[in-house]
C-alpha beads as a LAMMPS data file, in Angstrom:
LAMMPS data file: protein, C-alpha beads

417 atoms
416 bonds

1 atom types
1 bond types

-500.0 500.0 xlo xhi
-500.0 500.0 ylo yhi
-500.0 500.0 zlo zhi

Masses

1 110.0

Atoms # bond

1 1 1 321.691 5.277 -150.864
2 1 1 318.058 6.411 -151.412
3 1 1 316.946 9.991 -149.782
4 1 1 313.664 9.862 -148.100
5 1 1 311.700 13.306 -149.237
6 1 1 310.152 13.479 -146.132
7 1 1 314.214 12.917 -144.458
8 1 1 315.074 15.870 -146.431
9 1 1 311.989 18.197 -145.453
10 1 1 312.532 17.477 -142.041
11 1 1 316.610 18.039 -142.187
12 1 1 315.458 21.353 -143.850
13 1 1 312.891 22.352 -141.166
14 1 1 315.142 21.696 -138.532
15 1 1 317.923 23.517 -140.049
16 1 1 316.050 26.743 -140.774
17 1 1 314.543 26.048 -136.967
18 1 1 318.411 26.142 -135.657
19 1 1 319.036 29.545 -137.891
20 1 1 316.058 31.172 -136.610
21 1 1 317.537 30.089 -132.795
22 1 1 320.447 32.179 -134.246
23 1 1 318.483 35.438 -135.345
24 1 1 316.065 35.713 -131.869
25 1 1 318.972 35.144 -129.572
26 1 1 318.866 39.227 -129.037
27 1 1 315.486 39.383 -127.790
28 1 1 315.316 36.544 -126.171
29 1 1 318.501 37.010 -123.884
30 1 1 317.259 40.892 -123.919
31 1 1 314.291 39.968 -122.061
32 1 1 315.298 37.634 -119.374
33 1 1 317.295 40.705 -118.895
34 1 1 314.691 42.720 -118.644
35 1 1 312.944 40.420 -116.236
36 1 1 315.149 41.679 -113.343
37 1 1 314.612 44.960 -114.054
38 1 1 310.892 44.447 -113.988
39 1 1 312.065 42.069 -110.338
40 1 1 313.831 45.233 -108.965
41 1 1 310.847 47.576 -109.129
42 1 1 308.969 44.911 -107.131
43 1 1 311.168 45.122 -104.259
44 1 1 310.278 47.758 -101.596
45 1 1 311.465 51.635 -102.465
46 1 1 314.865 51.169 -99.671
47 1 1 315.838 47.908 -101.396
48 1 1 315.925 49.243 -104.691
49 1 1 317.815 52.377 -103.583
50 1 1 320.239 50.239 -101.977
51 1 1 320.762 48.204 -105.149
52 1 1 320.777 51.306 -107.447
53 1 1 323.246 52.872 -104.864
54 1 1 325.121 49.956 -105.621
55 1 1 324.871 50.668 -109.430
56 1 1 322.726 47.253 -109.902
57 1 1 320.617 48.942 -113.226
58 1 1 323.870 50.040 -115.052
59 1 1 325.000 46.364 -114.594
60 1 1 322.297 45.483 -116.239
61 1 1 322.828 48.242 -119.235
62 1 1 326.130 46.523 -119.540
63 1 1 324.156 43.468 -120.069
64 1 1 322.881 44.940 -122.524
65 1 1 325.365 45.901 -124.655
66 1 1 327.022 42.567 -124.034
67 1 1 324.161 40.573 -125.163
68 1 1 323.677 42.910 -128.201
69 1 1 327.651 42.468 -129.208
70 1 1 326.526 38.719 -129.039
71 1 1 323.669 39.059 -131.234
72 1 1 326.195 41.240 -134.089
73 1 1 329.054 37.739 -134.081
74 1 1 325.726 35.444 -133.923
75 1 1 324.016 37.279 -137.259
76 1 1 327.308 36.943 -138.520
77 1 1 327.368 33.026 -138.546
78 1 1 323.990 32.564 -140.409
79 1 1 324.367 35.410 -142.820
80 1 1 324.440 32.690 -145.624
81 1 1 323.045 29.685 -144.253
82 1 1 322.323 28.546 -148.044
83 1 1 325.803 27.445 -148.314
84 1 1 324.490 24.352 -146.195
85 1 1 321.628 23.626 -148.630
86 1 1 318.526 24.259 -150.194
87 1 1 318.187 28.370 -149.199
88 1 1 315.123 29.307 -146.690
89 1 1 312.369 30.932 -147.948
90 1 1 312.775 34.728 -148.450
91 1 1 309.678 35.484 -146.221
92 1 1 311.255 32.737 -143.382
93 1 1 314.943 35.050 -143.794
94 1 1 312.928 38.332 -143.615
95 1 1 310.742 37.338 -140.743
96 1 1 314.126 35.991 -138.625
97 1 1 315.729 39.217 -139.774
98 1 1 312.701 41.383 -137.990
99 1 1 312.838 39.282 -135.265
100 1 1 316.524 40.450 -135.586
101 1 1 316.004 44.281 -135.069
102 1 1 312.853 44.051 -133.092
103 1 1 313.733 46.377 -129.945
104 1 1 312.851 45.008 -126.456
105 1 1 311.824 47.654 -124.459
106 1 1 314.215 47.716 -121.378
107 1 1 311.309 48.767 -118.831
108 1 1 307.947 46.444 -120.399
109 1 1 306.879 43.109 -119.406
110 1 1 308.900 40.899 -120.888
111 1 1 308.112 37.117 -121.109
112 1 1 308.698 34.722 -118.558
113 1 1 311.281 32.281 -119.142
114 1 1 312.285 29.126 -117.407
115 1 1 315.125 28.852 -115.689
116 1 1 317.347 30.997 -118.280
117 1 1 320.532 29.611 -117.861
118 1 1 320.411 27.277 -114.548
119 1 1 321.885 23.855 -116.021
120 1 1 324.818 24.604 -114.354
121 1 1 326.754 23.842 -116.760
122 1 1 327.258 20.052 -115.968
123 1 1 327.623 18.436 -118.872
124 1 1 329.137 18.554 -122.336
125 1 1 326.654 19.387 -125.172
126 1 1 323.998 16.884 -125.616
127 1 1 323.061 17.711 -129.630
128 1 1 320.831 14.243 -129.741
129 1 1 319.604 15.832 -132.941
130 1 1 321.342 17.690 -134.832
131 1 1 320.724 20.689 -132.296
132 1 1 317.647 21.033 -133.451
133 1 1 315.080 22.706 -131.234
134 1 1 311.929 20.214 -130.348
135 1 1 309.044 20.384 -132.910
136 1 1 307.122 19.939 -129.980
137 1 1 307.576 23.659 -129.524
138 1 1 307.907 24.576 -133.476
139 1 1 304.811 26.434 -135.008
140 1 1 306.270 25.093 -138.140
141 1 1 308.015 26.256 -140.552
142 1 1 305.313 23.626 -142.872
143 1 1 302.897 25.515 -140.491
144 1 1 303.419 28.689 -142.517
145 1 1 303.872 30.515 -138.991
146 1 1 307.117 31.448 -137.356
147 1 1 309.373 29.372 -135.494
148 1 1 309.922 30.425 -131.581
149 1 1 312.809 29.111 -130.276
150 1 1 312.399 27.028 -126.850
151 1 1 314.806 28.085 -123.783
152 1 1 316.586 24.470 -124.573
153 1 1 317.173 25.757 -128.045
154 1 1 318.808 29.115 -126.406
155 1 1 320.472 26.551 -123.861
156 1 1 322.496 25.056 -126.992
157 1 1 323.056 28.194 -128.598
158 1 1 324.764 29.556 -125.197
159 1 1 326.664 26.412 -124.965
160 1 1 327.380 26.743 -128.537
161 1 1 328.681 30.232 -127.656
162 1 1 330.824 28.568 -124.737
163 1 1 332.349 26.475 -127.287
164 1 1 334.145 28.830 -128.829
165 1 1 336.205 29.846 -126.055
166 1 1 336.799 26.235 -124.738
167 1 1 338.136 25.997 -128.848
168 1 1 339.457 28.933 -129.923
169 1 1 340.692 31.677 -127.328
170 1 1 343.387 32.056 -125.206
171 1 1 341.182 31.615 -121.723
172 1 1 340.109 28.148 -123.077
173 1 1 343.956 27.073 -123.373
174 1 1 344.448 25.628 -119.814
175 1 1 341.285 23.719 -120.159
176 1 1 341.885 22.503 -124.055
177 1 1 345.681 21.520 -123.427
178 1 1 344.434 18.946 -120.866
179 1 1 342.441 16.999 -122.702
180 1 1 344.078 17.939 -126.321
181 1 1 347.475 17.762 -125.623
182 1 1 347.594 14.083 -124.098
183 1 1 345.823 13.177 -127.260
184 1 1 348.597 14.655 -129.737
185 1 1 351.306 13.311 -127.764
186 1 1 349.809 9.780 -127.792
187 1 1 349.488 10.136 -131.569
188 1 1 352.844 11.600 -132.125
189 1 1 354.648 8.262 -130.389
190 1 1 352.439 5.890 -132.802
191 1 1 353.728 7.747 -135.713
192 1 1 357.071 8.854 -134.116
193 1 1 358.976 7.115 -137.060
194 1 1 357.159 9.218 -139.419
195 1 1 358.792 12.332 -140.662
196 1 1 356.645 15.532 -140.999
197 1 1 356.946 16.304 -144.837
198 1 1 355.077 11.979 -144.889
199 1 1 352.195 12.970 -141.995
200 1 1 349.846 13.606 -144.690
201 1 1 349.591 10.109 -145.937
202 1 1 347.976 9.201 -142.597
203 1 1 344.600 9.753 -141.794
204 1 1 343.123 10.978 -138.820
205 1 1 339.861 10.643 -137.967
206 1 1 337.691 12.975 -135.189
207 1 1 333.999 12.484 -134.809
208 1 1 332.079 14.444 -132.124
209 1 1 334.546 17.846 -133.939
210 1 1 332.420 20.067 -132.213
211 1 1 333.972 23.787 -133.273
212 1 1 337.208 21.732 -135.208
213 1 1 339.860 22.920 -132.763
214 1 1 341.471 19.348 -131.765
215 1 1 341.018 18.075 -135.453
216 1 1 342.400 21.709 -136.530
217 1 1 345.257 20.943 -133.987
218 1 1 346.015 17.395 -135.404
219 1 1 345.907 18.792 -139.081
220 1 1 348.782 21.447 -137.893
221 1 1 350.566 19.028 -136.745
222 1 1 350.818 17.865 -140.705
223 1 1 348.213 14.537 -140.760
224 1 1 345.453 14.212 -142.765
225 1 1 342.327 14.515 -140.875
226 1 1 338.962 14.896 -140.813
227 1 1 336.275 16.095 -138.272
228 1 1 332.947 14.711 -137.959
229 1 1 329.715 16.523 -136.262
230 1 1 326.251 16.178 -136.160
231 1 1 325.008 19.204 -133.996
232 1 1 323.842 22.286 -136.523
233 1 1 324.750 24.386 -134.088
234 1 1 328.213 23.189 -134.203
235 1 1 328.406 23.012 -137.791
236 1 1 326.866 26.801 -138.366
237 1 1 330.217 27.932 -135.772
238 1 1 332.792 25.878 -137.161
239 1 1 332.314 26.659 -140.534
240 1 1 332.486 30.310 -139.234
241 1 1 335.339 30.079 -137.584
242 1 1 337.209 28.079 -140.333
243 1 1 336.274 29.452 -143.496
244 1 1 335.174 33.449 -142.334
245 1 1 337.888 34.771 -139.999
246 1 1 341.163 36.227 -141.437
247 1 1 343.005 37.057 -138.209
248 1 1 343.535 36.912 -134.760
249 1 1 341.421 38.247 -132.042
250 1 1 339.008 39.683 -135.359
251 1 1 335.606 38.414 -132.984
252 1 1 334.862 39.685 -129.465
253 1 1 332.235 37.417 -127.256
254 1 1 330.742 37.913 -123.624
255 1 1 330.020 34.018 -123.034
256 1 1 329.186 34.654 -119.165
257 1 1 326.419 37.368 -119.249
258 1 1 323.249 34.424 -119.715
259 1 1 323.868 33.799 -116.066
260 1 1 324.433 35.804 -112.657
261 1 1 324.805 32.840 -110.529
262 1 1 328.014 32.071 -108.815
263 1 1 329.659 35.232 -110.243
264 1 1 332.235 37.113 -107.786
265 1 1 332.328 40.463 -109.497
266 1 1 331.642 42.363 -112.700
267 1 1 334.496 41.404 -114.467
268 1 1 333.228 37.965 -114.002
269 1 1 330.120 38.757 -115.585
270 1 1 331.226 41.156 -118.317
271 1 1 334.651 40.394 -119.421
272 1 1 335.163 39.649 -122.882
273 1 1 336.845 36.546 -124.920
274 1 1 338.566 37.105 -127.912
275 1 1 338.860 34.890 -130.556
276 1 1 340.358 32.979 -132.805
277 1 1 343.917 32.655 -130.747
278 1 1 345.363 31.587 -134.013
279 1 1 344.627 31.713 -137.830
280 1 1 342.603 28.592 -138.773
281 1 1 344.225 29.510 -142.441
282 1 1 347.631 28.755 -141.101
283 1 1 347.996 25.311 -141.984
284 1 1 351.006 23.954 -143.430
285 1 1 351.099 23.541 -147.004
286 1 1 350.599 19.915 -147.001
287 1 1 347.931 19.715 -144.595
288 1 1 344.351 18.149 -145.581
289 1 1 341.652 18.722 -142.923
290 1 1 337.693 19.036 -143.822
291 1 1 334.928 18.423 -141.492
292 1 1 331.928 16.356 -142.583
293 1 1 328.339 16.790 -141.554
294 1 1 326.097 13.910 -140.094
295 1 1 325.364 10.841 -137.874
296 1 1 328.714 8.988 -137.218
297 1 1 327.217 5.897 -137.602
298 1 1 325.592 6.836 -140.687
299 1 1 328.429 7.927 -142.467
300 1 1 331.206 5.609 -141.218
301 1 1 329.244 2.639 -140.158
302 1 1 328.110 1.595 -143.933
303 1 1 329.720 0.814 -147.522
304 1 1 327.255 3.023 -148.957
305 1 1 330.177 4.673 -151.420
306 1 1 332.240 2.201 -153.103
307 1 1 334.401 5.247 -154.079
308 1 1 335.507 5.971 -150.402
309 1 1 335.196 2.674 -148.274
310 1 1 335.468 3.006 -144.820
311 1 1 336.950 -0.428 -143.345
312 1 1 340.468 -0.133 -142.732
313 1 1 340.527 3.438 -143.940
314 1 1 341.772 5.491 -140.610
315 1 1 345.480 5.446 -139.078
316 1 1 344.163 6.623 -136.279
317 1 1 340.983 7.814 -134.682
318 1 1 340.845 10.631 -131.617
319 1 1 337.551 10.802 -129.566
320 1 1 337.069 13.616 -127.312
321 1 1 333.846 13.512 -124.851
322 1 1 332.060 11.322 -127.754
323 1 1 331.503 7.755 -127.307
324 1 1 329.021 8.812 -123.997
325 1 1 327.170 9.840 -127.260
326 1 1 326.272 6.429 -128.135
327 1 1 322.871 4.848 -127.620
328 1 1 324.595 1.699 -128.421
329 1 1 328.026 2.124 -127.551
330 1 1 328.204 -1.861 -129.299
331 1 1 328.257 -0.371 -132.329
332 1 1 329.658 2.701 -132.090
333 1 1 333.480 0.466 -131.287
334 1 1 332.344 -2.071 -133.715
335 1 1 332.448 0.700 -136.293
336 1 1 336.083 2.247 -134.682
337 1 1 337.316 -1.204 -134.934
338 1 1 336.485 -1.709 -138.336
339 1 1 337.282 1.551 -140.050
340 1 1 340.675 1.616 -138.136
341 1 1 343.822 -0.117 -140.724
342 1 1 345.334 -2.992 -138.661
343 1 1 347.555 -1.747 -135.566
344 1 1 345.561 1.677 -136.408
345 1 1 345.152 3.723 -132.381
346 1 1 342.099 4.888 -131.161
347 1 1 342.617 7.446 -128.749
348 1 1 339.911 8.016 -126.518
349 1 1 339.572 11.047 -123.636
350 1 1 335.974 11.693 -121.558
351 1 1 333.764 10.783 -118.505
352 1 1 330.365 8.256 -119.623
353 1 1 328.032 10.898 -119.134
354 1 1 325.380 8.758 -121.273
355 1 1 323.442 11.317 -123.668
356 1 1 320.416 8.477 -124.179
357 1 1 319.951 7.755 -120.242
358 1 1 316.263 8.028 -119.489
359 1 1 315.486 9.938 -122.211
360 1 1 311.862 11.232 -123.265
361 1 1 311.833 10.171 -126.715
362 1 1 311.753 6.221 -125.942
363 1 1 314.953 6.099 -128.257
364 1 1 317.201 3.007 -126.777
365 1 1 319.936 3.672 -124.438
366 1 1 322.945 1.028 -123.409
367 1 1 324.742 2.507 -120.490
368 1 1 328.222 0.740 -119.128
369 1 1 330.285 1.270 -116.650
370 1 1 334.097 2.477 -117.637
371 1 1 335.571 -1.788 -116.652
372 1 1 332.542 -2.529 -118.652
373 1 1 333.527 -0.322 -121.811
374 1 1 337.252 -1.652 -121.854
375 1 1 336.093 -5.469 -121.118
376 1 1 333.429 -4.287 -124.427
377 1 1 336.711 -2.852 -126.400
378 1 1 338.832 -5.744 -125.506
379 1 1 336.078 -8.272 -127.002
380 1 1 335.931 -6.315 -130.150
381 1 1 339.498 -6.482 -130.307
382 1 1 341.457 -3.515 -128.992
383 1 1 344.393 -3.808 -127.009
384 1 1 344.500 -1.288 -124.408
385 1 1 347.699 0.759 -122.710
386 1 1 348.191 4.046 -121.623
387 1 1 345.713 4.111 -119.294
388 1 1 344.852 6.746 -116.880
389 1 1 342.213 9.161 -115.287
390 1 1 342.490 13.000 -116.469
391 1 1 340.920 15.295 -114.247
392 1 1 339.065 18.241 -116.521
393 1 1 336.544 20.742 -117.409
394 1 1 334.430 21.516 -119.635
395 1 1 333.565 25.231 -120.750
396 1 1 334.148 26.170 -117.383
397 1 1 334.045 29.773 -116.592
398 1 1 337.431 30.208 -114.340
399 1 1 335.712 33.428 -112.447
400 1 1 333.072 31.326 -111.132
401 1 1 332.217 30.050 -107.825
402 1 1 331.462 26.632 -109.217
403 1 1 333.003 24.451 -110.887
404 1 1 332.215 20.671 -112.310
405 1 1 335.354 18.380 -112.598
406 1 1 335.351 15.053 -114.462
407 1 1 337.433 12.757 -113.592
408 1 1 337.649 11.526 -117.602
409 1 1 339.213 8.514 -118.609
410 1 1 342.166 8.291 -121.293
411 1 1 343.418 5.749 -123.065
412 1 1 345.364 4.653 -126.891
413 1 1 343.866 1.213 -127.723
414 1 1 345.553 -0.544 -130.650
415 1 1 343.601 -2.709 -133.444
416 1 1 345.094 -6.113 -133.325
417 1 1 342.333 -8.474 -134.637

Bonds

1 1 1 2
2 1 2 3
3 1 3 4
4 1 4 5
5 1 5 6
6 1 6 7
7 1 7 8
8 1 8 9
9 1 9 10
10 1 10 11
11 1 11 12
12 1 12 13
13 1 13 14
14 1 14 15
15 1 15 16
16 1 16 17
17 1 17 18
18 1 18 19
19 1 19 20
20 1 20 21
21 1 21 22
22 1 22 23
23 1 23 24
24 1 24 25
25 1 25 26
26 1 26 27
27 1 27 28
28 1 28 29
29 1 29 30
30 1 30 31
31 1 31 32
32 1 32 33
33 1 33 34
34 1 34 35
35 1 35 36
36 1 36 37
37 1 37 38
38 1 38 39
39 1 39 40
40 1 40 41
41 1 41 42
42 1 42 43
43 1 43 44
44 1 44 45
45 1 45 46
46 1 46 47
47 1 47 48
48 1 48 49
49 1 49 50
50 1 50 51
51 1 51 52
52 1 52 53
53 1 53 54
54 1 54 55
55 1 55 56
56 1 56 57
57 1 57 58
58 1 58 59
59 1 59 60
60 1 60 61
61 1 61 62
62 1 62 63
63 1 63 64
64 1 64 65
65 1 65 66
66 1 66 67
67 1 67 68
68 1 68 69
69 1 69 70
70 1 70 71
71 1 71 72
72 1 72 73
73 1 73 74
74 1 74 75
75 1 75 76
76 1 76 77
77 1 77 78
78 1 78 79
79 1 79 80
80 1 80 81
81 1 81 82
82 1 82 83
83 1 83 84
84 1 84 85
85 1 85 86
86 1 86 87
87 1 87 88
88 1 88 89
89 1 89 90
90 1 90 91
91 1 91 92
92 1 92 93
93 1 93 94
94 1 94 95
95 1 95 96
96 1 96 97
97 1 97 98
98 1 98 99
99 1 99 100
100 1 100 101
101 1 101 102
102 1 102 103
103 1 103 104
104 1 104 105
105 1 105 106
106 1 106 107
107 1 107 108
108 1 108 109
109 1 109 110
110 1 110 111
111 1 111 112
112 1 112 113
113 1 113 114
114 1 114 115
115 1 115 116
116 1 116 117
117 1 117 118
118 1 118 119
119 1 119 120
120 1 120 121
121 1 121 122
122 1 122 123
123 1 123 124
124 1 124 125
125 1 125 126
126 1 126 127
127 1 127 128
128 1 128 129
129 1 129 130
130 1 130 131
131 1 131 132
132 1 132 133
133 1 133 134
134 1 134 135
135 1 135 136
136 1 136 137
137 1 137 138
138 1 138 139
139 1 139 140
140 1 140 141
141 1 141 142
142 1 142 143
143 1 143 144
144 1 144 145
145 1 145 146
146 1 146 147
147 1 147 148
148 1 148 149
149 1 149 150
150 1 150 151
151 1 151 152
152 1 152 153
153 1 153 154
154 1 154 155
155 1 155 156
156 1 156 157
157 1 157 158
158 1 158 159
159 1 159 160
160 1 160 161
161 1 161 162
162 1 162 163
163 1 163 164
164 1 164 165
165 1 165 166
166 1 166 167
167 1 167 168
168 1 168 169
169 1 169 170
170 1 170 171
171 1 171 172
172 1 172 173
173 1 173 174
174 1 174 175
175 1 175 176
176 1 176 177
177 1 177 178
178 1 178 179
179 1 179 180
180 1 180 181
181 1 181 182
182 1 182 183
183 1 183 184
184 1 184 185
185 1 185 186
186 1 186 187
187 1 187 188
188 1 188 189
189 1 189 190
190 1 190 191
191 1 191 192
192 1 192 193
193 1 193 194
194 1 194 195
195 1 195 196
196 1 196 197
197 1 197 198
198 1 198 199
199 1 199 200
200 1 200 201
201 1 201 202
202 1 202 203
203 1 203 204
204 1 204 205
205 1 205 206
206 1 206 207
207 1 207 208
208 1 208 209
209 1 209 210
210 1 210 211
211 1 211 212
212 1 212 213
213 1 213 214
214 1 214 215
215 1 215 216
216 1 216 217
217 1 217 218
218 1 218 219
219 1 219 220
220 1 220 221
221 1 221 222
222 1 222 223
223 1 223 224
224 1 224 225
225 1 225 226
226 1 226 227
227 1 227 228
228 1 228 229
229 1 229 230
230 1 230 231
231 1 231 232
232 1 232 233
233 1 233 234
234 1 234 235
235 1 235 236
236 1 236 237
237 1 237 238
238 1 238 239
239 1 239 240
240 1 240 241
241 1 241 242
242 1 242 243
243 1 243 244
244 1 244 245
245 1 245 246
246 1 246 247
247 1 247 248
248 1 248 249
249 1 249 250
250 1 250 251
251 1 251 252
252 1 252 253
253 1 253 254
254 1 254 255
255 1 255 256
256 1 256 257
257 1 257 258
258 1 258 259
259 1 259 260
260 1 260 261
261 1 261 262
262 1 262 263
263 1 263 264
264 1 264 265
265 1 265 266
266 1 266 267
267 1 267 268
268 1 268 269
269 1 269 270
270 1 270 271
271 1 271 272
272 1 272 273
273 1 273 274
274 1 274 275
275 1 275 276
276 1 276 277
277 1 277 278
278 1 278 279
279 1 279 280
280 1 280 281
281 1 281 282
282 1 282 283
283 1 283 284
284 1 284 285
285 1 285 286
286 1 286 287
287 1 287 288
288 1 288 289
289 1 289 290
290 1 290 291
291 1 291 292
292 1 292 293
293 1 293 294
294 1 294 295
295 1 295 296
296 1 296 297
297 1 297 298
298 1 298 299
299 1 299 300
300 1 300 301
301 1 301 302
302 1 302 303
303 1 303 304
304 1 304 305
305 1 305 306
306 1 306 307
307 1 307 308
308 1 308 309
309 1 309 310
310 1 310 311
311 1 311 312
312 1 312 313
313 1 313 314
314 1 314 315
315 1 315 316
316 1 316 317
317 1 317 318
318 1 318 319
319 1 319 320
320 1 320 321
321 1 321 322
322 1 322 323
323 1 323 324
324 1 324 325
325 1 325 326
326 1 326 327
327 1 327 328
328 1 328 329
329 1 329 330
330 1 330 331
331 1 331 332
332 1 332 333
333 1 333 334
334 1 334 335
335 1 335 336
336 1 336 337
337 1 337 338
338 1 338 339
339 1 339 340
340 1 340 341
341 1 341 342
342 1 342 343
343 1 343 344
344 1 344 345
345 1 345 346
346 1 346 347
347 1 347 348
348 1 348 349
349 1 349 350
350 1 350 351
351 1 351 352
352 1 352 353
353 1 353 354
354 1 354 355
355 1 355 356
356 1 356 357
357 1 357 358
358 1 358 359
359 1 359 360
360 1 360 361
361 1 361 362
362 1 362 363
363 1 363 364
364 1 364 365
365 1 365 366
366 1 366 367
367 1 367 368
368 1 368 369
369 1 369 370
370 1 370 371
371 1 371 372
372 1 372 373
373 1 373 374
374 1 374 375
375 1 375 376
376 1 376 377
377 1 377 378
378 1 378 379
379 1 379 380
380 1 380 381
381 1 381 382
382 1 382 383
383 1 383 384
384 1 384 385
385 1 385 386
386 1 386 387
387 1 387 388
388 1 388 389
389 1 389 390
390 1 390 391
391 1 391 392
392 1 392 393
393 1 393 394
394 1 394 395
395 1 395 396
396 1 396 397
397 1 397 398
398 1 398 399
399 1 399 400
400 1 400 401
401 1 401 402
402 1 402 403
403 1 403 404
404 1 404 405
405 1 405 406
406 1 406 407
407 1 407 408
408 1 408 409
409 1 409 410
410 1 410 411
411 1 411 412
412 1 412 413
413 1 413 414
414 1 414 415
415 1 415 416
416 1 416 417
């Protein structure tokens, strides 16, 4: 396959753009932080002494801290982005690192920033592009000034941040074992004639791996499998997670602090998430799991190595809140269908919240209905069973007041043509 220069420039630009996202979280969260301080002294003097009787600024102290015990796991993560590529300049690492350390004052102006965290939390990550932040905001890194992160960028690094406790803590159990769980078991009975010491001659596919916990899961459970992402974002935290961490409960997180909507006390606010619940080195011996970078379609949907060919390549394939990711969902189960062996599963979990609907960047977008997707499968030739509406979350914060519920659909469709 031939490399486009200019590809690779921009892949580059918006790599080091998603790092630097990484490096200014602290004084960017810092200062929308230190925009309701700078709201409290506008209030009239008996307002604010009934909020500071009601020890309102040491909340926000604790803030603080919490934000800044973000900011020391976040560093963490892009310590050595070069292990993704080409390395960033030194003078882009040592103006991201200053950015790093630069103190906010707690009682200045800060900047003002829209809407902080309001998205409510609807939907499921929307990384159209490789998380990259918009160039539309980017001084360029080809600009020779630095890059300053948009609040959408922040938006994807706090969902990012989410992520990890949806994948790998204890609090994100309930809500991973409902859609996970359903997914194993439904693999487990196609391969239920398969002993556990043979598991590793099938493969397992997952694209849309997000932070690797469900392809983790499926690789415990002794297949071969690989995870697929395209988000940087997603790909800077997994790799984290999987190939830095040596034990349980070794990272501490305050996911909830972004916000102070819909929060009934501090502990909703402040409490922290520990993680990893388990060792991500405690594999069985047998297992083979890797994640792989890049577009799904790109990868999987071509012959471009004659090494590796994809048709008829998968046992099995496991999508988890991904084929809403689709511009042309058409393709995207042509390419399941083909890659799949015959009588391979696809396994499917998630709502149709389509990613491409009206978007700004006058990409094309084919949205179906959920009868329309099966009819779509059927004609490509799956045969569908198992069928039945899940009713989950996603990253939800279980001490809020609000809560968004999809009522996903699930299903194990066999290849048969």
């Amino acid at each position: 396959m031939v490399v486009n220069p200019s590809d690779v420039e921009e892949e580059h630009i918006a790599f080091t753009n998603v790092v630097t996202t990484f490096r200014q979280y602290a004084p960017y969260a810092l200062s929308a932080n230190n925009r309701r301080r700078k709201d409290l002294f506008t209030l009239p003097s008996a307002d604010r002494e009934l909020l500071e009787g009601m020890g309102y600024k040491e909340k926000l102290v604790e803030v603080d801290k919490a934000i800044m015990a973000n900011a020391q796991f976040l560093s963490k993560i892009v310590d050595n982005p070069a292990i993704f590529g080409p390395a960033m300049d030194e003078d882009e690492v040592e103006e991201d690192r200053m950015g790093e350390d630069e103190e906010v004052p707690l009682t200045s102006d800060a900047p003002t920033l829209s809407g902080h965290s309001h998205d409510h939390s609807r939907g499921h990550t929307h990384s159209h592009s490789h998380g990259e932040p918009s160039h539309s905001h980017s001084d360029g890194i080809s600009g020779g000034r630095k890059y300053r992160p948009s609040e959408g960028d922040m938006e994807k690094l706090r969902s990012t941040i989410k992520q990890f406790v949806r994948d790998w803590s204890v609090e994100g159990k309930v809500e991973r074992d409902v859609c996970y769980e359903p997914m194993k078991e439904s693999l487990l009975e196609k391969f239920s004639d398969m002993p556990f010491e043979e598991r590793h001659n099938l493969r397992v596919l997952v694209p849309g791996a997000g932070l690797g916990r469900l392809a983790w899961d499926v690789a415990s459970l002794g297949f071969s499998c690989q995870g697929n992402e395209f988000s940087h974002y997603m790909l800077l935290a997994s790799f984290f997670i999987l190939n830095r961490t040596e034990g349980i409960n070794q990272h501490v997180l305050y996911p909830y602090v972004h916000s102070f909507s819909n929060i009934r006390d501090g502990e909703g606010l402040l409490r922290p998430v520990f993680i990893p619940d388990v060792s991500p080195s405690a594999l069985p011996p047998t297992a083979n799991f890797s994640l792989v970078a890049g577009d799904f379609e790109e990868i999987y949907g071509g012959e471009s190595d004659p090494d590796e060919p994809q048709a008829g390549h998968w046992d099995a394939i496991l999508t988890c809140f991904f084929i809403d990711t689709a511009k042309n969902i058409v393709n995207y189960l042509r390419i399941i269908h083909r890659i799949l062996a015959p009588g391979g599963v696809w396994i499917n979990l998630g709502p149709l919240l389509w990613h491409w609907e009206n978007n700004s960047t006058h990409d094309p977008s084919v949205e179906l209905s959920l009868e329309e997707v099966k009819t779509l499968a059927r004609a490509v030739g799956f045969d569908i069973s198992n069928e039945r509406t899940i009713d989950t979350t996603y990253t939800n914060n279980t001490q809020s007041m609000l809560g968004y519920v999809y009522h996903a659909a699930f299903w194990t469709a066999t290849k048969i043509v």
